[in-house]
N, C-alpha and C positions, 0 to 999 in steps of 0.2 A: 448222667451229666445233664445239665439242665442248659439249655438252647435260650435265649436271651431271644426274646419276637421282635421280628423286624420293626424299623420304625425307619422316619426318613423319606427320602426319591424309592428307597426300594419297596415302601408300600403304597407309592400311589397306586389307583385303577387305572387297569386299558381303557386307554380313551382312543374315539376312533379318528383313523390320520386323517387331517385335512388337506383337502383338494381344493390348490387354487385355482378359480375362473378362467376358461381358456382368454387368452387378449383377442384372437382372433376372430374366435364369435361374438365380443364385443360391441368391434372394430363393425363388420356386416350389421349389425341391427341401427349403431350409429350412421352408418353409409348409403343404408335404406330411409332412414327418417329424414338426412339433407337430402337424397333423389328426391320424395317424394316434398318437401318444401319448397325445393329449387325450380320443381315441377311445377307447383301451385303458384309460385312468384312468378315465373314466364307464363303462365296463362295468365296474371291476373296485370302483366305487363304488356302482353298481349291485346286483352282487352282495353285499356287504357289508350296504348298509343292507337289503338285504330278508331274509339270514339274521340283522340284528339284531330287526328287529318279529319274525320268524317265531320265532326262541328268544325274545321277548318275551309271546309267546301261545298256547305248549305249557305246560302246568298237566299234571303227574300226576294221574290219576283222571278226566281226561276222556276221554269217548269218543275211540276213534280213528278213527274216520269222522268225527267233526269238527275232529280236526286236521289228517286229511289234505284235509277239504274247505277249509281254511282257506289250507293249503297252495298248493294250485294255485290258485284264489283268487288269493292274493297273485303266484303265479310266472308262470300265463298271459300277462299282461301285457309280460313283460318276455324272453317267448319268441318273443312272436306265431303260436302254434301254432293249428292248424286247431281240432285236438284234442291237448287234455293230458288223460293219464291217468294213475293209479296202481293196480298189479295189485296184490292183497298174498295170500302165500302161507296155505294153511290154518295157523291155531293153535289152539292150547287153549279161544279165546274165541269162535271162529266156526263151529263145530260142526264141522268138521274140512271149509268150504266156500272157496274161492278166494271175494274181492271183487276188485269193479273200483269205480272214483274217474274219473270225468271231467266235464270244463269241457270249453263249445266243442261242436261239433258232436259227436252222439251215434256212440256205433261198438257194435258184440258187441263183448264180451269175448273169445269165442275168439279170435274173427277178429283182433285185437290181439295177441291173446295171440303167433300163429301167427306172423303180420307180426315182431314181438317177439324170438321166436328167429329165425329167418333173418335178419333183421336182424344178432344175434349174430353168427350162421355165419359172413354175409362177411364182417363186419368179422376175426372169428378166422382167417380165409383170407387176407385180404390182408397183415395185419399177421404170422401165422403166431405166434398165440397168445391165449389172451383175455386180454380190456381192458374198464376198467374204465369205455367209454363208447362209446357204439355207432352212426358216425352214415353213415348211407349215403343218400346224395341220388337215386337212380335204383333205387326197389325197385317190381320189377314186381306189379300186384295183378289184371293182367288181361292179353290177348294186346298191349293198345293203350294201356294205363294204369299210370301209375306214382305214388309218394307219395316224401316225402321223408320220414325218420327220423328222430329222437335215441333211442337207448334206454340207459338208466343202471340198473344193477342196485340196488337197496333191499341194503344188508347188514350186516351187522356181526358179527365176531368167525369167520370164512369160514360164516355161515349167513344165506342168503339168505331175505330177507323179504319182496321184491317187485322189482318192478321201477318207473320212472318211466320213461313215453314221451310223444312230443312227434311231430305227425304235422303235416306241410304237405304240399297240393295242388302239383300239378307247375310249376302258374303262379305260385306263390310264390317270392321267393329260396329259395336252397339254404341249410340248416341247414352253420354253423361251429364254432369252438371255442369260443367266445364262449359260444351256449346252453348246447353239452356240461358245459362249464365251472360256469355256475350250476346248472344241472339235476344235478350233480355233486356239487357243497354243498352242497345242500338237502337230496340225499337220503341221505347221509353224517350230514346233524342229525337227518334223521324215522325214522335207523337206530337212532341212539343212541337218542332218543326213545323207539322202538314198542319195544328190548329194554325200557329201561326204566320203560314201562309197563305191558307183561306181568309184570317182578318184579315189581311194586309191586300188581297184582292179584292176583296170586297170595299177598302176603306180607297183603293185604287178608281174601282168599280163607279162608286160614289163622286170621289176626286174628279173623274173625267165625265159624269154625267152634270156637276156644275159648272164645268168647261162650257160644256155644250149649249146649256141653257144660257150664259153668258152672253155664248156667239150667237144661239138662236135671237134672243132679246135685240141684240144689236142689229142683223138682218130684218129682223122685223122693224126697225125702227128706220131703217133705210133700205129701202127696197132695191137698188140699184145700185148697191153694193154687195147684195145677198151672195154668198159665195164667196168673196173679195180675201177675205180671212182663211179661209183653207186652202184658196190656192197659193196667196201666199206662204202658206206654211210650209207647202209641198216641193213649190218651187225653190223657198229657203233652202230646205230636205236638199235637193239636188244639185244646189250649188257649195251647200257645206259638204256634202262628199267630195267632192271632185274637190274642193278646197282641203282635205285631207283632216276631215272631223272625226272622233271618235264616236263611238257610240253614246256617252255620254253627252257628249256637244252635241251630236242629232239628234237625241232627246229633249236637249232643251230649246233647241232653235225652231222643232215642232209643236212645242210648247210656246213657244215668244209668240212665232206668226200666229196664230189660232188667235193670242190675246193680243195681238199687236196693236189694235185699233180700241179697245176697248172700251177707252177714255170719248168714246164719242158720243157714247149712253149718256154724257155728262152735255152735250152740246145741243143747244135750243134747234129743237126738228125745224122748224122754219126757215133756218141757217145751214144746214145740214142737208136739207130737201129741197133747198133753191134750186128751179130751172136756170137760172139765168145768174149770170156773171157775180158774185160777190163783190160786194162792199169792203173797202178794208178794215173798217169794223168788223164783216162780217167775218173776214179771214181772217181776222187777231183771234174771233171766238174757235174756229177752226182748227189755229195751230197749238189754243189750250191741250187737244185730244191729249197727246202723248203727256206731260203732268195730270191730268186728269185718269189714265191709263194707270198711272205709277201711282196715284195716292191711293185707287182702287183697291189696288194690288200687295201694297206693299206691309198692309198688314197682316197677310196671310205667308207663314210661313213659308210651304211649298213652292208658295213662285220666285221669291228672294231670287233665285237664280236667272228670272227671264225679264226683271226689273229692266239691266242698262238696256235691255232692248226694246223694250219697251218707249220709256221715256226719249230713246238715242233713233231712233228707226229714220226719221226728218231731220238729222244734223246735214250737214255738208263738207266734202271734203275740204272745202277754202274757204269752210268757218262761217256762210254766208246762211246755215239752214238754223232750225229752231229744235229747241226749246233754250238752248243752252248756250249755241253759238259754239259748239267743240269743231275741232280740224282737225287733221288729218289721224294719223294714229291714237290721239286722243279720242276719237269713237272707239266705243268699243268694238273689238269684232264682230260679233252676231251682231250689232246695228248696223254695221258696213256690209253687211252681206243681204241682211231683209230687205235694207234699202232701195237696192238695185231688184230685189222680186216684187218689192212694193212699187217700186214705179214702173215697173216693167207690166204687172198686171192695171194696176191704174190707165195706161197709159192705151191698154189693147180693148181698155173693158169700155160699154157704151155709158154717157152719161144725161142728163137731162139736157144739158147743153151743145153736146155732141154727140157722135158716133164715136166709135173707137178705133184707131189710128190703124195703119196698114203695118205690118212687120217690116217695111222697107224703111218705114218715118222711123219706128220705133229704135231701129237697130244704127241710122245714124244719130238720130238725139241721144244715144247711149256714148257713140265714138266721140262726138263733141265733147261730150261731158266726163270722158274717164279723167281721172285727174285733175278733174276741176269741180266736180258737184259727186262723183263717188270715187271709189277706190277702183284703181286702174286693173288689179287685180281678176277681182270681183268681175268687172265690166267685164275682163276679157277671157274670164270664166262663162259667162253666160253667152258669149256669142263666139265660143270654142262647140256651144252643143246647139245645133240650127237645128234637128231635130224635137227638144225638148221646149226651145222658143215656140215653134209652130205649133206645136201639140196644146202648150198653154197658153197662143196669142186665139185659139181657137175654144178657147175654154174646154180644153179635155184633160180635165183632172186626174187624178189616180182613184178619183173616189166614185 
């Protein structure tokens, strides 16, 4: 009997069963790839927010020992270094001395210093060039002992200003890219930073050495007022504190009295260097100074702020003084305040015409006159401190 050959489902080939993908073990390789993003975004959130406070509280004109303390400060944290340090090269402001900066357990300075370059070396070795970040996890510092490193060079413009290091114990993790990374940025901002604080001292430097020549010139052109300009500036100094100035306002008020007179460079020496009584001609030329002070002045940026005092130092409280003819709260206040250091030294200092008055003359021509030729305040500031009268009716300056 003859058997008909399969055909159909019942001759297909074994085929072999398929196995679907566990979801579980999926689910783990997806859960390990966001750790490890979630990871890299908080480090790189990390590094962000702490170079935003850190450019939040770098100010021109502050020391740089306290920015770089501010610095690591803020960065150790986010290192976990045994020790963080910052080396900074000799300049112009540190008497031509290396500094060292560290948080964290104490180290030398050399001995960082040392650690510091070989550090370099291998890295320049292994990579087979320098880099701009130096981290060697096994640096020997004894036959039996080793430390781990980050070293990140300070620089900017190819001139090196220091270096930033980061030291962990052998029992600690190994330093990665992660620290190199922020320790990288940071000192990338405290590069830009430190040149730009160096200009800014130096252009500071400059700024207050034409001060000087200023006041020198003017002293030399009246000998008998030599000095007249700094102590009023001091004595200013003394009575805007106690008048509740900020630092800012003491900054400018030592700035005002220094130029306060300046406008005098402007007025015929003959008139100026009279022994004997002036003319009222000659005292019209006289009371130019303060306009003559302010035209000086007032095309130079920087002083803008010590102008009204300038021009205002000779007003009077009952409107009777010069240039302007202003009264009472219309002076500005740094003029209501020089005012009374300005007559107060005028008044103690010798002149060709006289000697210089006794502190008992001086201190009632001041009671006469509060409220009528200065500001009552002021007056009764200055003779609240009978110590500080005497010291300056004797010319003993601060300087």
């Amino acid at each position: 009997m003859h058997t008909p050959a399969t055909t159909g489902l019942n001759s297909a080939p074994h085929l072999p069963p398929v196995v679907a993908s566990e979801p579980n073990s999926t689910i783990a390789v997806l859960e390990d790839e966001i750790d490890q993003l979630a990871s890299a975004l908080a480090a790189r959130f990390e590094e962000l927010t702490l170079i935003h406070d850190l450019s939040q509280s770098l100010t021109l004109g502050e020391e740089s020992s306290s920015i770089v303390e501010t610095l690591l400060d803020e960065l150790r944290p986010c290192t976990s270094a045994s020790s963080l340090a910052i080396l900074l090269e000799p300049d112009d402001t540190s008497n031509g001395e290396a500094s060292m900066h560290v948080v964290g357990e104490t180290v030398e300075m050399d001995w960082l210093n040392e650690l510091a370059i070989r550090a370099e070396e291998i890295s320049e070795e292994v990579s087979g060039g320098s880099r701009s970040i130096s981290i060697v996890n096994r640096l020997a510092i004894d036959y039996d002992k080793f430390v781990r490193i980050v070293v990140v060079p300070i620089d900017r413009r190819n001139q090196l200003l220091g270096r930033m290091i980061a030291i962990r114990t052998a029992d600690q993790p190994e330093f990665g890219t992660t620290e190199g990374d922020l320790m990288r940025s940071t000192s990338m901002m405290l590069g830009v930073h430190l040149i730009n604080q160096r200009q800014f001292l130096e252009l500071q430097q400059m700024f207050e050495g034409t001060i000087q020549s200023l006041v020198s010139a003017l002293d030399a052109k009246d000998a008998y007022t030599c000095g007249h300009s700094t102590r009023v500036s001091e004595l200013t100094v003394e009575l805007a504190k106690r008048l509740d100035y900020g630092d800012e306002g003491i900054s400018r008020v030592r700035m005002g009295g220094i130029l306060h007179d300046i406008g005098k460079i402007g007025v015929d020496d003959a008139v100026l260097c009279k022994p004997g009584k002036l003319t009222e001609e000659e005292f019209d030329q006289i009371k130019q100074h303060p306009v003559l002070g302010y035209e000086i002045l007032k095309g130079i940026r920087q002083f803008s702020h010590i102008l009204p005092a300038v021009r205002h130092h000779h007003e009077s409280w009952d409107g009777t003084g010069y240039p302007d003819g202003l009264a009472g709260d219309d002076i500005p206040r740094d003029a209501q305040i020089m005012a009374v250091a300005d007559a107060f030294d005028a008044m103690t200092s010798d002149r060709p015409y006289r000697s210089g008055m006794c502190l008992e003359k001086v201190i009632s021509i001041f009671q006469s006159g509060r409220g009528s030729q200065w500001a009552a305040d002021v007056v009764d500031t200055l003779l609240g401190m009978p110590e500080v009268m005497e010291r300056y009716a004797h010319k003993e300056s601060d300087k």
